[in-house]
C-alpha positions, 0 to 999 in steps of 0.5 A: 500500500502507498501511504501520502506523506501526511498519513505517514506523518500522522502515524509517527506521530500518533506512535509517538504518543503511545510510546511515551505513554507506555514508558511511563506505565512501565515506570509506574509499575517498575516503582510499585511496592511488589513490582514482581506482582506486575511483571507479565503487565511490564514485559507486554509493554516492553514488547509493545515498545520494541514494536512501536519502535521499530513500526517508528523505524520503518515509517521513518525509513518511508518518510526519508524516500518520499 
């Protein structure tokens, strides 16, 4: 599929967000009282940001070819 600019511009931008708000969950969960009790919550988020960041990664990659 062909995305325009702006689609790709929008997407980064919406991952972005989602990024930051993912890091500040695994913080929140990491500086809980029994972060052991959180731990599968903390390794879905930290998949999740691998993912959005290497999603990041291609869009970016796009971007510099249009």
């Amino acid at each position: 599929m062909k995305y325009s600019k702006e689609e790709l511009t929008e997407a980064k931008r919406q991952i972005d967000s989602t990024l930051h708000k993912l890091r500040e969950t695994i913080k929140t969960f990491e500086n809980k009282e029994n972060p052991q009790r959180y731990k599968s919550q903390i390794t879905l988020a930290k998949r999740r940001v691998i993912a959005f960041e290497i999603a990041n990664d291609l869009i970016a990659t796009e971007l510099q070819n249009k």
